[in-house]
MARROZA-796248 format. One record per atom (N, C-alpha, C, O): atom name; x, y, z. Coordinates in Angstrom, 2 decimals. Example, Ala and Ser with C-alpha at 12.3 -4.5 7.8 and 13.67 -1.06 7.14 Angstrom:
% residues 2
<pt atomo="N" X="13.19" Y="-5.69" Z="7.80"/>
<pt atomo="CA" X="12.30" Y="-4.50" Z="7.80"/>
<pt atomo="C" X="13.20" Y="-3.30" Z="7.80"/>
<pt atomo="O" X="14.24" Y="-3.32" Z="8.46"/>
<pt atomo="N" X="12.85" Y="-2.25" Z="7.08"/>
<pt atomo="CA" X="13.67" Y="-1.06" Z="7.14"/>
<pt atomo="C" X="12.90" Y="0.03" Z="7.87"/>
<pt atomo="O" X="13.41" Y="1.14" Z="8.04"/>
***
This chain:
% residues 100
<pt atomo="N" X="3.06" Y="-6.04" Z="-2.37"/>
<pt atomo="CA" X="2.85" Y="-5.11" Z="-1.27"/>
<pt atomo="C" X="3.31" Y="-3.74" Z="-1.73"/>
<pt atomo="O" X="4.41" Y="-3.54" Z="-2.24"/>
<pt atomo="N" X="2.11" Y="-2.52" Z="-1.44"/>
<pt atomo="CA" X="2.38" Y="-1.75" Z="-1.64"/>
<pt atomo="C" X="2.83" Y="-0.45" Z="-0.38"/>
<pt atomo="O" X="2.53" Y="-0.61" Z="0.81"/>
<pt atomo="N" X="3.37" Y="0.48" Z="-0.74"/>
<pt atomo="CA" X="3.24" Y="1.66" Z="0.50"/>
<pt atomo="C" X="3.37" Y="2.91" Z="-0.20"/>
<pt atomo="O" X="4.24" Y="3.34" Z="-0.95"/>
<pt atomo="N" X="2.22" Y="3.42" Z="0.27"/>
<pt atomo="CA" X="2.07" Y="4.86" Z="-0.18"/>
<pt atomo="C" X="2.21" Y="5.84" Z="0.52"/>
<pt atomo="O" X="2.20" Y="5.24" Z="1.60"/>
<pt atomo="N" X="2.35" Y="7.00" Z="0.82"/>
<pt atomo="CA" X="2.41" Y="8.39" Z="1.29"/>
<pt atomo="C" X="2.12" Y="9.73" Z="1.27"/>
<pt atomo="O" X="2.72" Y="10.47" Z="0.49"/>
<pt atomo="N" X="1.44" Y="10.07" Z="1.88"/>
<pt atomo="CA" X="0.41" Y="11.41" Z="1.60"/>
<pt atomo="C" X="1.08" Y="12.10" Z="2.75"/>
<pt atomo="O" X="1.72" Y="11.57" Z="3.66"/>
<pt atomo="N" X="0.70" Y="14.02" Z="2.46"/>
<pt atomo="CA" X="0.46" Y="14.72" Z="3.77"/>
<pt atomo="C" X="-0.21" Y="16.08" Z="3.37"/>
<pt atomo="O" X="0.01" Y="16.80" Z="2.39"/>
<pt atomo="N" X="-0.87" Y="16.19" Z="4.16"/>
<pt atomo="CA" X="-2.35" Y="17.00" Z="4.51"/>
<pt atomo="C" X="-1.65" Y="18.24" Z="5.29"/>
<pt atomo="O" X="-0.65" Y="18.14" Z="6.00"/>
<pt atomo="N" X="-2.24" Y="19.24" Z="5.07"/>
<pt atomo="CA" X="-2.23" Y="20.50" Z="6.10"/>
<pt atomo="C" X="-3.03" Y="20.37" Z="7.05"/>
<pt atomo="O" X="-4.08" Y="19.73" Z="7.00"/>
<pt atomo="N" X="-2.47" Y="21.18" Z="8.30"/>
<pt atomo="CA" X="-3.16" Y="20.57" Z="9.37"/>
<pt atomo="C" X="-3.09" Y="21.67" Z="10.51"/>
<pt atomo="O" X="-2.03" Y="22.25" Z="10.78"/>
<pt atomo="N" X="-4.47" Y="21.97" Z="11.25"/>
<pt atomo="CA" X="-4.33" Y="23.30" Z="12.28"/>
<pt atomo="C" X="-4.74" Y="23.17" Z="13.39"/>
<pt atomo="O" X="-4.87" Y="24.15" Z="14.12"/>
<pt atomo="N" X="-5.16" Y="21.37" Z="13.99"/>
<pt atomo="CA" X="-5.67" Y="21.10" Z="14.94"/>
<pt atomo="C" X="-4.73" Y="20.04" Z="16.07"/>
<pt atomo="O" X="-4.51" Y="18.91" Z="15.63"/>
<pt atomo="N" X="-4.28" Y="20.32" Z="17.27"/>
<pt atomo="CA" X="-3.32" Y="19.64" Z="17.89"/>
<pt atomo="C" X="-4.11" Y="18.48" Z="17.99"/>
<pt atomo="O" X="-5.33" Y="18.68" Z="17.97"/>
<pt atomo="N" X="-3.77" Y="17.40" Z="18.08"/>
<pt atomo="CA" X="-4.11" Y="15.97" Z="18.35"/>
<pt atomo="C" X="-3.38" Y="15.48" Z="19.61"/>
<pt atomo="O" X="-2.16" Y="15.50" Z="19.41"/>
<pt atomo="N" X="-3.79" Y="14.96" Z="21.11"/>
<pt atomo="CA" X="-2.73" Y="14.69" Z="21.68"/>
<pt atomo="C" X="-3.55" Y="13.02" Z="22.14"/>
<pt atomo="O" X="-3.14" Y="12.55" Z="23.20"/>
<pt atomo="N" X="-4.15" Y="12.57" Z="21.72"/>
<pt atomo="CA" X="-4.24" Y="10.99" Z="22.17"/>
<pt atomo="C" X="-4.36" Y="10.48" Z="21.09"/>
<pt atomo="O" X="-4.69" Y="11.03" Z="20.04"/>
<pt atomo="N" X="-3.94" Y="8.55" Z="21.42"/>
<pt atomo="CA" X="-3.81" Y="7.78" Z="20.18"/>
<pt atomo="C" X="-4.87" Y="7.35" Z="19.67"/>
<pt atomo="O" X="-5.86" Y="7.98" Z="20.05"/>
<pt atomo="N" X="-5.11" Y="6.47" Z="18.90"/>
<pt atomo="CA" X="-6.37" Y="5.32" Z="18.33"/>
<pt atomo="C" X="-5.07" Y="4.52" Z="17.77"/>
<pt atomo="O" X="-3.93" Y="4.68" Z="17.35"/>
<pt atomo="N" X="-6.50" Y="3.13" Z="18.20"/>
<pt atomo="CA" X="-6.26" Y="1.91" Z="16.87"/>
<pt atomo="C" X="-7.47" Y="1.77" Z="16.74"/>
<pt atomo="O" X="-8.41" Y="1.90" Z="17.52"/>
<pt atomo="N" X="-7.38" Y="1.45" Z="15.47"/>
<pt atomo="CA" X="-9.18" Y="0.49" Z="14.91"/>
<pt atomo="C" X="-8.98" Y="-0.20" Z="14.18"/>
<pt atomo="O" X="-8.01" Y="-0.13" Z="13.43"/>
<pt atomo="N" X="-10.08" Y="-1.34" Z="14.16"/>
<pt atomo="CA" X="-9.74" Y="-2.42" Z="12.90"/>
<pt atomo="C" X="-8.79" Y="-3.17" Z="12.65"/>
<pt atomo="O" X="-7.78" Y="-2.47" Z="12.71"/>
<pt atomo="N" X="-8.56" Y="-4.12" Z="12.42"/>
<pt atomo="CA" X="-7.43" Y="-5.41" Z="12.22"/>
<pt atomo="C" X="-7.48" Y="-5.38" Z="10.89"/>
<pt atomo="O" X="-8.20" Y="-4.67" Z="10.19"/>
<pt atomo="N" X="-6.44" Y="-6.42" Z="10.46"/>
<pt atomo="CA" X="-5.47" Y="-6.65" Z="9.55"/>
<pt atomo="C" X="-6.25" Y="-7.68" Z="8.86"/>
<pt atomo="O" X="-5.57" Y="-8.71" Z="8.82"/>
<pt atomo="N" X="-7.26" Y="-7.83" Z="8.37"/>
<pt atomo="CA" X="-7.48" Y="-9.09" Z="7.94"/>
<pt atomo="C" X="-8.37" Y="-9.50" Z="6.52"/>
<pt atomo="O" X="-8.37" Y="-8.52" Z="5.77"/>
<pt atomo="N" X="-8.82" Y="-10.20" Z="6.16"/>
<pt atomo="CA" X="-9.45" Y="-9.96" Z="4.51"/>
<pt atomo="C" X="-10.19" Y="-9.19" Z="4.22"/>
<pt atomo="O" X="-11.32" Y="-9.42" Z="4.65"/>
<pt atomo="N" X="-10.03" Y="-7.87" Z="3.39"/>
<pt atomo="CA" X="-11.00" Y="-6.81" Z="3.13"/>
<pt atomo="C" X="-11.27" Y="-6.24" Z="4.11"/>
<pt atomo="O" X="-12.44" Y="-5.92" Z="4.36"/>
<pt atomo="N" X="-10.18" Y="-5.94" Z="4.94"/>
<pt atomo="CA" X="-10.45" Y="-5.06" Z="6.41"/>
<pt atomo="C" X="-9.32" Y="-4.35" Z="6.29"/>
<pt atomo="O" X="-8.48" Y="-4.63" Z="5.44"/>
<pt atomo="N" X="-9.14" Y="-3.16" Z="7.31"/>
<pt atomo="CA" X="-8.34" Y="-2.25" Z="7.31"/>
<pt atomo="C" X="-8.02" Y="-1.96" Z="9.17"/>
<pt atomo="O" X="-8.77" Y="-1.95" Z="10.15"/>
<pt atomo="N" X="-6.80" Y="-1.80" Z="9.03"/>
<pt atomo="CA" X="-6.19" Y="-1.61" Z="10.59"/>
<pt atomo="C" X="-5.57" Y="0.05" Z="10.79"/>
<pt atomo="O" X="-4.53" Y="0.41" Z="10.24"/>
<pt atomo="N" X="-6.47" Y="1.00" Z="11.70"/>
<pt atomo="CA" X="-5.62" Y="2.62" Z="11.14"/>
<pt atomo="C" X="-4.82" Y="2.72" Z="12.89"/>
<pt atomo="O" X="-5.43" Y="2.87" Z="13.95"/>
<pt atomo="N" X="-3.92" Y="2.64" Z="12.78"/>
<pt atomo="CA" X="-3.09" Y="3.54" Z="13.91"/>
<pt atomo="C" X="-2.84" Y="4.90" Z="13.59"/>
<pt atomo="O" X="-2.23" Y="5.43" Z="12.67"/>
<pt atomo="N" X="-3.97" Y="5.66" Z="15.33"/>
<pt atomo="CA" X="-3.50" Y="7.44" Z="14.80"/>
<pt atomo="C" X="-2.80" Y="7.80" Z="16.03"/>
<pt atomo="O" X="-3.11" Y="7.26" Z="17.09"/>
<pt atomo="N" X="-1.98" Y="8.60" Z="15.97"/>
<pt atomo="CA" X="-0.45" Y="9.12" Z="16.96"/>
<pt atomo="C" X="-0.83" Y="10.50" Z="16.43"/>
<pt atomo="O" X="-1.20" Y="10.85" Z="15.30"/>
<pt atomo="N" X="-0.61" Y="11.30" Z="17.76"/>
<pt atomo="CA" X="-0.20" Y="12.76" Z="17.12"/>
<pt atomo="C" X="0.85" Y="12.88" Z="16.29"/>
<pt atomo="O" X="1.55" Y="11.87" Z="16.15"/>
<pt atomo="N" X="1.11" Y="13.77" Z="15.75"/>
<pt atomo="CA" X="2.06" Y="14.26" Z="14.90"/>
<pt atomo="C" X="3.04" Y="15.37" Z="15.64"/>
<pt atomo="O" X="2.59" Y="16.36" Z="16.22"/>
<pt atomo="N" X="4.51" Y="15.03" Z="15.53"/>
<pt atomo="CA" X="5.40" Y="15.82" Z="16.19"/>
<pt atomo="C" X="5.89" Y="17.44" Z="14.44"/>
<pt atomo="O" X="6.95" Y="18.01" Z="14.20"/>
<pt atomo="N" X="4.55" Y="17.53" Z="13.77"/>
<pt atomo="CA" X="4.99" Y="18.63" Z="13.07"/>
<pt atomo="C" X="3.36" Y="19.14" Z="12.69"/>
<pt atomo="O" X="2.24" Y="18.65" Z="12.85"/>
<pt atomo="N" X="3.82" Y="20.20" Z="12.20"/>
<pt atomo="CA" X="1.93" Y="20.53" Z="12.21"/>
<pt atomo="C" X="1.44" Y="19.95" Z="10.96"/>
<pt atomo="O" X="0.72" Y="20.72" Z="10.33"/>
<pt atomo="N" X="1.66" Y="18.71" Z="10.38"/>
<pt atomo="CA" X="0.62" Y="18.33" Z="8.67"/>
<pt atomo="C" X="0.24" Y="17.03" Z="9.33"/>
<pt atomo="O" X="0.77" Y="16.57" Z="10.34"/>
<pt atomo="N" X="-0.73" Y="16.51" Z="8.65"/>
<pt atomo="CA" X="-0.97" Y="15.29" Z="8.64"/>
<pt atomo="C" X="0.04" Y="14.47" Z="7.72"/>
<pt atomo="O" X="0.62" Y="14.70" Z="6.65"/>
<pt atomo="N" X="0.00" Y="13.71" Z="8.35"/>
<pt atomo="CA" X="1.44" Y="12.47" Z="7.39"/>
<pt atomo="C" X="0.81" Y="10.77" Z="7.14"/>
<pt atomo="O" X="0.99" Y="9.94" Z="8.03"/>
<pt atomo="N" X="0.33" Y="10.54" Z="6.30"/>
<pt atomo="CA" X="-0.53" Y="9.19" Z="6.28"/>
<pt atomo="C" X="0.21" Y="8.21" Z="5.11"/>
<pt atomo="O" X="0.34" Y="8.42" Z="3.91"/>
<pt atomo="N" X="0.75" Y="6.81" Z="6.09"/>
<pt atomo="CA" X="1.74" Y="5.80" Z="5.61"/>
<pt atomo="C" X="0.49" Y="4.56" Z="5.16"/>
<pt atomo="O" X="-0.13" Y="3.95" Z="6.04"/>
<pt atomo="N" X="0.32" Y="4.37" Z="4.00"/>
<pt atomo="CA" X="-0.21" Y="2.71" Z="3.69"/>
<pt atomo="C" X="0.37" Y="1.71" Z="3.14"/>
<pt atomo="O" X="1.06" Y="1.68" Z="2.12"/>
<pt atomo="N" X="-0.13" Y="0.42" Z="4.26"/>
<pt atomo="CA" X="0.91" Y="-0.49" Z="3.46"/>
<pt atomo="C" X="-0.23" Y="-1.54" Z="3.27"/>
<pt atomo="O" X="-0.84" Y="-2.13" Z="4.16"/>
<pt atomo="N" X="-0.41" Y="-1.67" Z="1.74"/>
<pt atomo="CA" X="-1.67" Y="-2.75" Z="1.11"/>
<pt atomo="C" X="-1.15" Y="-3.52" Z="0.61"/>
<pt atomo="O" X="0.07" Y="-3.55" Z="0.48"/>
<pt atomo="N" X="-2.05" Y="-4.50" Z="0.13"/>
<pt atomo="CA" X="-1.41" Y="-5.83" Z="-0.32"/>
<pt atomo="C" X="-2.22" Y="-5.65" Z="-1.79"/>
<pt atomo="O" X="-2.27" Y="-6.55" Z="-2.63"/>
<pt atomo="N" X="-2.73" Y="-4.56" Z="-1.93"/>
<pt atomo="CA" X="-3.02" Y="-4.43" Z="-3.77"/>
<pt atomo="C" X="-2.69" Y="-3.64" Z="-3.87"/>
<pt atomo="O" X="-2.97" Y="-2.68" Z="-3.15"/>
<pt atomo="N" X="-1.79" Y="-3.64" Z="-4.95"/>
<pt atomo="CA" X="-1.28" Y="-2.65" Z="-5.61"/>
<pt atomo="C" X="-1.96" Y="-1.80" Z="-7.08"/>
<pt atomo="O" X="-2.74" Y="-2.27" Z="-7.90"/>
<pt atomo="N" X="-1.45" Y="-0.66" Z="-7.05"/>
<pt atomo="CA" X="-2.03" Y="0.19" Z="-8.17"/>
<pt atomo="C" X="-3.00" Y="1.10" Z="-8.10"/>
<pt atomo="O" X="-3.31" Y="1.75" Z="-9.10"/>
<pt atomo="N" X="-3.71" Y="1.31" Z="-6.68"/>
<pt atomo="CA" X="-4.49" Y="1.96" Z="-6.42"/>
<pt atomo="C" X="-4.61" Y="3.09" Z="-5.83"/>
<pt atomo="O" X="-5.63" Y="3.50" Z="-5.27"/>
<pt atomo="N" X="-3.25" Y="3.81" Z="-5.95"/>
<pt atomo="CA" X="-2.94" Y="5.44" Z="-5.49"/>
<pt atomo="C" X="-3.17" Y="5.83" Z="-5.69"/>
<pt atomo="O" X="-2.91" Y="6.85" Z="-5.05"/>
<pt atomo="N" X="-4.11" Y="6.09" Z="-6.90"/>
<pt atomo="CA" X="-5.45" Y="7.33" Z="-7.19"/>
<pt atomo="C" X="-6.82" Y="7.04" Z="-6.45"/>
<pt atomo="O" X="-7.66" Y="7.92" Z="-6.30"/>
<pt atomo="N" X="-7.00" Y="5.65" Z="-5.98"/>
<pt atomo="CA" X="-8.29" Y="5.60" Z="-5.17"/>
<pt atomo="C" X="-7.91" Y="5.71" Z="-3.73"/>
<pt atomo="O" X="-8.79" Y="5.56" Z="-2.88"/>
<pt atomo="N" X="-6.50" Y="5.99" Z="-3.34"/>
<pt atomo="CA" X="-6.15" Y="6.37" Z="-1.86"/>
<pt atomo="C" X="-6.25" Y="7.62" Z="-1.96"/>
<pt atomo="O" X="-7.03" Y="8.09" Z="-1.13"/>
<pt atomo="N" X="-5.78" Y="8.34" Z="-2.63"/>
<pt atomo="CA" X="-5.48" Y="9.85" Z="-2.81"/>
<pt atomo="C" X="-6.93" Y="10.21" Z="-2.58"/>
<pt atomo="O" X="-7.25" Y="11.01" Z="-1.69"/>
<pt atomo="N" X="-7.79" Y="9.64" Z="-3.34"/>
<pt atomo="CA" X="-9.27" Y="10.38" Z="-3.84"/>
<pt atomo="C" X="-10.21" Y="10.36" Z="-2.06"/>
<pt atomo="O" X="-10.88" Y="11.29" Z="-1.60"/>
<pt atomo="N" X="-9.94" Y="8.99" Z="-1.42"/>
<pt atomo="CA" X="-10.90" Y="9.02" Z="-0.20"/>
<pt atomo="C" X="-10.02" Y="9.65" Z="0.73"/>
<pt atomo="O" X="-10.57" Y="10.31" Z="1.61"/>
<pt atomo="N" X="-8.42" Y="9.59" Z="0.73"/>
<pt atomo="CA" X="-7.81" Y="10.44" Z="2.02"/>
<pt atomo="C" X="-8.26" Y="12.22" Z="1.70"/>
<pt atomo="O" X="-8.45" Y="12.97" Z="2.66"/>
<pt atomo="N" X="-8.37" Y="12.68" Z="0.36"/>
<pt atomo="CA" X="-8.30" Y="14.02" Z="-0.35"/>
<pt atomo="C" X="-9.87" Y="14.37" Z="0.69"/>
<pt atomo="O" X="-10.05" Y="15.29" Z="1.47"/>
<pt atomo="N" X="-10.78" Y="13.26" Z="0.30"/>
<pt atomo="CA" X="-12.01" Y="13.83" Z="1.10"/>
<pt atomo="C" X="-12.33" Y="13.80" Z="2.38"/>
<pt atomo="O" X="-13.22" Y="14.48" Z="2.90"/>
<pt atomo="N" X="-11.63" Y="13.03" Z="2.91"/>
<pt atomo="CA" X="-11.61" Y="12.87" Z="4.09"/>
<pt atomo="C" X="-10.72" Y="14.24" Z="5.15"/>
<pt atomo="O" X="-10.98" Y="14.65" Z="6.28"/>
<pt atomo="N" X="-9.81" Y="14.58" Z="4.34"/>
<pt atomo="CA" X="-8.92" Y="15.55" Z="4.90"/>
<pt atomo="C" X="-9.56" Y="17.19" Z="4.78"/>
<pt atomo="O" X="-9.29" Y="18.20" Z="5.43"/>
<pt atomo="N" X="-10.57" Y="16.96" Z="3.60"/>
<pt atomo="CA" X="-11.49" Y="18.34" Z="3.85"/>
<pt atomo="C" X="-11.70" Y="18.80" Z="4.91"/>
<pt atomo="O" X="-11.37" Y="19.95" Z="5.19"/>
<pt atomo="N" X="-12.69" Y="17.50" Z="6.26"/>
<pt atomo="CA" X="-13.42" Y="17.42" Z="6.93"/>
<pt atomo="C" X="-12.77" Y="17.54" Z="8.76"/>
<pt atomo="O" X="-13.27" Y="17.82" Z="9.85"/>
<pt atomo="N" X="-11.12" Y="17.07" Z="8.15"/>
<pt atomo="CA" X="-10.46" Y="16.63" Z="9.70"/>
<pt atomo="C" X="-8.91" Y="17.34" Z="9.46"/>
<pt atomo="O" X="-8.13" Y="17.10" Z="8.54"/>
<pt atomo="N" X="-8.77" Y="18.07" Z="10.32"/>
<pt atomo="CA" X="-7.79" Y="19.04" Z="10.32"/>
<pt atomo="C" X="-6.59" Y="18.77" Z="11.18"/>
<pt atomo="O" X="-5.70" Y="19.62" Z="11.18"/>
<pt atomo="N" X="-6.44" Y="17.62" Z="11.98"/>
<pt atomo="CA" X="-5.97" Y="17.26" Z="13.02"/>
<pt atomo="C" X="-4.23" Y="16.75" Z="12.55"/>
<pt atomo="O" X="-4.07" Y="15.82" Z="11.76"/>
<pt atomo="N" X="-3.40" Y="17.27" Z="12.96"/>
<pt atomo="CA" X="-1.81" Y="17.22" Z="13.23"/>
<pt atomo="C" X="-2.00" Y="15.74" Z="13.52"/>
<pt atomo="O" X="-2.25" Y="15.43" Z="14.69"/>
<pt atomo="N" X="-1.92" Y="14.82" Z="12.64"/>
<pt atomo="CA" X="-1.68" Y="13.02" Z="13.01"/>
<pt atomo="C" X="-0.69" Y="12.62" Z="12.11"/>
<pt atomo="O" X="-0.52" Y="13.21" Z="11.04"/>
<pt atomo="N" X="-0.05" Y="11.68" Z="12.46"/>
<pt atomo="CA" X="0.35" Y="10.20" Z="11.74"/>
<pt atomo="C" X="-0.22" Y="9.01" Z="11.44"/>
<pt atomo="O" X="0.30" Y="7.97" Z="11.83"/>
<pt atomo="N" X="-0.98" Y="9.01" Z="10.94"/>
<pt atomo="CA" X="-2.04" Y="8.07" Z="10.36"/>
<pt atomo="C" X="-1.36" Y="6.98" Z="9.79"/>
<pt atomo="O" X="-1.04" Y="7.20" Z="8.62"/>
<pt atomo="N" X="-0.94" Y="5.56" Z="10.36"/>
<pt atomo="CA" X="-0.09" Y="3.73" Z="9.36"/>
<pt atomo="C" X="-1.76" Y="3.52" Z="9.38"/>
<pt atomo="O" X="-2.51" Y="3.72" Z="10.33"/>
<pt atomo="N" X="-2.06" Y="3.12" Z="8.24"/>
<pt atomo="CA" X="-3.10" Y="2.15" Z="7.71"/>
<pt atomo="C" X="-2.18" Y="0.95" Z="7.06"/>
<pt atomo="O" X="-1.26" Y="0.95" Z="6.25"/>
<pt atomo="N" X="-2.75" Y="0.10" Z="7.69"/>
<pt atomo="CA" X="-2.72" Y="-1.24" Z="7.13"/>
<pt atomo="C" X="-3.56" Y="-1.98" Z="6.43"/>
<pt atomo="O" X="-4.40" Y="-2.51" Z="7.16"/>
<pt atomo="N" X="-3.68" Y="-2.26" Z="5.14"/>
<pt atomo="CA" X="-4.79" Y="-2.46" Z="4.63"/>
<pt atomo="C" X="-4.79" Y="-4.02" Z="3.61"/>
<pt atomo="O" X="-3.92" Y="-4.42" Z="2.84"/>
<pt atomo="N" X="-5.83" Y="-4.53" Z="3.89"/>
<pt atomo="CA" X="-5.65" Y="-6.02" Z="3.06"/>
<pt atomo="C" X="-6.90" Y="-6.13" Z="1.88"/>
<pt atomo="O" X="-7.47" Y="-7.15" Z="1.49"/>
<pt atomo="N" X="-6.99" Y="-5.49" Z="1.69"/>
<pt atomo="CA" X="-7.83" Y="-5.39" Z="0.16"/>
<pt atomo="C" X="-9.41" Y="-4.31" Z="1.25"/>
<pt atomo="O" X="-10.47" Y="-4.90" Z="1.48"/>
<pt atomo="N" X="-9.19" Y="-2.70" Z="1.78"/>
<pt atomo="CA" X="-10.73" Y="-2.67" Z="2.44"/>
<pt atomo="C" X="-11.07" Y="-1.70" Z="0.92"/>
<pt atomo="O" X="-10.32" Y="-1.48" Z="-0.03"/>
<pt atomo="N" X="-12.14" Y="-1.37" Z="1.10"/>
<pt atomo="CA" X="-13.16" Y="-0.77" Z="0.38"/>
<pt atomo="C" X="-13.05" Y="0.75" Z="0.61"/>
<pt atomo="O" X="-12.57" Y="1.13" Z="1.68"/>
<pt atomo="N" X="-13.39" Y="1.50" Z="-0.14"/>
<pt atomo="CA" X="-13.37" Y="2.74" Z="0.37"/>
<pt atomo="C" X="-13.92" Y="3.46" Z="1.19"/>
<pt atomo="O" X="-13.63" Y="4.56" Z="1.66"/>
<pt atomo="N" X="-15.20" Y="2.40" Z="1.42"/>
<pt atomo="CA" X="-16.55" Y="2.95" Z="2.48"/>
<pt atomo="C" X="-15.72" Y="2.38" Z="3.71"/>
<pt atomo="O" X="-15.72" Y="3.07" Z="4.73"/>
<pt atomo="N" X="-15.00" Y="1.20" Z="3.71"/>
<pt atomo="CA" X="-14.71" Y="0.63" Z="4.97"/>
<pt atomo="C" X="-13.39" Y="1.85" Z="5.22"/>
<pt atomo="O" X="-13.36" Y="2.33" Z="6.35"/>
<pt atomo="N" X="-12.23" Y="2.40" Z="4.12"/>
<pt atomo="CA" X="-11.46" Y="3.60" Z="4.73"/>
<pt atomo="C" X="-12.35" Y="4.49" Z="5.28"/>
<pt atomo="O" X="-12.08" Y="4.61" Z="6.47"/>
<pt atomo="N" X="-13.10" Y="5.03" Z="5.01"/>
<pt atomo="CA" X="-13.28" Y="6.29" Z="5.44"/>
<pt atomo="C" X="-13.99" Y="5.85" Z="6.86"/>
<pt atomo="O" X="-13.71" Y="6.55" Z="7.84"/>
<pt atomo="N" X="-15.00" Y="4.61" Z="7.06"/>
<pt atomo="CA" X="-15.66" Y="4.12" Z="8.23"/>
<pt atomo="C" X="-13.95" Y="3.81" Z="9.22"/>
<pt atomo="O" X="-14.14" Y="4.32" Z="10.32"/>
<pt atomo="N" X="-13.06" Y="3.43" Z="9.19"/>
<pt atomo="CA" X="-12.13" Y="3.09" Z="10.12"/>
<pt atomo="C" X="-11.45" Y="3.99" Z="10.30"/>
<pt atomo="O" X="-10.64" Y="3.81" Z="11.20"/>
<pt atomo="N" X="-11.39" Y="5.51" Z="9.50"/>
<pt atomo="CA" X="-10.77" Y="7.03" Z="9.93"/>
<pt atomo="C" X="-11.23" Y="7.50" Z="10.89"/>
<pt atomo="O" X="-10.76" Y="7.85" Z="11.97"/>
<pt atomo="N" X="-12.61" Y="7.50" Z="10.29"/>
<pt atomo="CA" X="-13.72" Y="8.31" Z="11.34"/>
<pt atomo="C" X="-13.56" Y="7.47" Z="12.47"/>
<pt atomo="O" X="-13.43" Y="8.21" Z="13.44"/>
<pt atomo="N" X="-13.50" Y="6.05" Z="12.89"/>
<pt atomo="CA" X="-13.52" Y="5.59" Z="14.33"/>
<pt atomo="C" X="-11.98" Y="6.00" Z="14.83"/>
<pt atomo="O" X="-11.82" Y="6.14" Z="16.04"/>
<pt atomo="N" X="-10.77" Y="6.21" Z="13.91"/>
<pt atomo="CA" X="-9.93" Y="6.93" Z="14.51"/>
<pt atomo="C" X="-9.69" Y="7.74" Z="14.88"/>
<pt atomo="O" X="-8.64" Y="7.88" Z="15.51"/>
<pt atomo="N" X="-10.58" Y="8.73" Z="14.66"/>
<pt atomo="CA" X="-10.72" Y="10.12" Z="14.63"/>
<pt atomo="C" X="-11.96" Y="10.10" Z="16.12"/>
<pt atomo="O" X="-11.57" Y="10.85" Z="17.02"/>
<pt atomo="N" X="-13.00" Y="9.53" Z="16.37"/>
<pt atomo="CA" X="-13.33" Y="9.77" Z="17.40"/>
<pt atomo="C" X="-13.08" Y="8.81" Z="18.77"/>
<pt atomo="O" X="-13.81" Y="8.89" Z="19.75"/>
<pt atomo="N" X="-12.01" Y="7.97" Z="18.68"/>
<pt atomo="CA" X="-11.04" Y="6.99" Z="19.96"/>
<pt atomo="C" X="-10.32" Y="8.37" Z="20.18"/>
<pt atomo="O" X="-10.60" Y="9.01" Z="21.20"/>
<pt atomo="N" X="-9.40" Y="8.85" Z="19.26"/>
<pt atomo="CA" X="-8.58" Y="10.02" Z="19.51"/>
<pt atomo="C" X="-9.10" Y="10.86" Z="20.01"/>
<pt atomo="O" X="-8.43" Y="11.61" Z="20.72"/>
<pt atomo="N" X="-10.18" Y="11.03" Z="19.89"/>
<pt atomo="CA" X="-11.10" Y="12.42" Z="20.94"/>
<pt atomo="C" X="-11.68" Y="12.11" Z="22.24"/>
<pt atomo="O" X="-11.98" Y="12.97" Z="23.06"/>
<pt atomo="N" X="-11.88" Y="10.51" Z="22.45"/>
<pt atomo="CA" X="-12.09" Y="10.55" Z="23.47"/>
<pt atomo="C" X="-13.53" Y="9.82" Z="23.62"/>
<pt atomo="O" X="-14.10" Y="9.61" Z="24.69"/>
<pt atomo="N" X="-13.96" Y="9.51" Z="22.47"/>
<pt atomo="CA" X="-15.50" Y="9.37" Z="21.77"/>
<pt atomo="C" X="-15.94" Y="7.77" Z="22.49"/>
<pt atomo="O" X="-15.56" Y="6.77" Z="21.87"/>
<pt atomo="N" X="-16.61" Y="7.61" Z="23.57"/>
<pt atomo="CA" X="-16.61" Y="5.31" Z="23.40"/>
<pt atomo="C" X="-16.42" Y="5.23" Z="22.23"/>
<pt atomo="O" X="-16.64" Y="6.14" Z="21.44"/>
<pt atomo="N" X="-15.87" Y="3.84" Z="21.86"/>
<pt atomo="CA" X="-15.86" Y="2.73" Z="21.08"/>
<pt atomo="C" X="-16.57" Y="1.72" Z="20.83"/>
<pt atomo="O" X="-16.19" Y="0.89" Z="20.00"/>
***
């Protein structure tokens, strides 16, 4: 088990939560909380290890796009990178308010 840690600059208040996605084989679980400071702060805890250059690389692009003051726990059990960035984006629009 691994846990990694990133944080993003950030200029957009966030004030509601998300969850998406469960915990389960090759799936990914993202809890988003505002953030009580203005960066993004994103905690992962995977069960493969060694892959902090392929977290860095999809959170790096993803953070281009979303500017939002969060705390982002991903929980992750082996997902894919298409499945990170697909379970951000549904965190990113529960948090806005978006159906599910």
């Amino acid at each position: 088990m691994e846990q990694l840690r990133y944080e993003y600059p950030a200029t957009q208040t966030v004030t509601r939560r998300a969850h998406v996605g469960v915990v389960g084989s090759g799936d990914l679980e993202v809890l988003l909380s505002p953030s009580t400071s203005e960066k993004a702060e994103v905690v992962i805890r995977t069960s493969v290890d060694g892959y902090g250059h392929v977290w860095k690389s999809v959170l790096d692009r993803f953070f281009t796009r979303y500017e939002g003051a969060v705390l982002l726990e991903l929980n992750d059990f082996g997902a894919t990178p298409g499945v990170v960035m697909l379970r951000l984006a549904e965190a990113v629009e529960a948090s806005e308010g978006a159906p599910q």
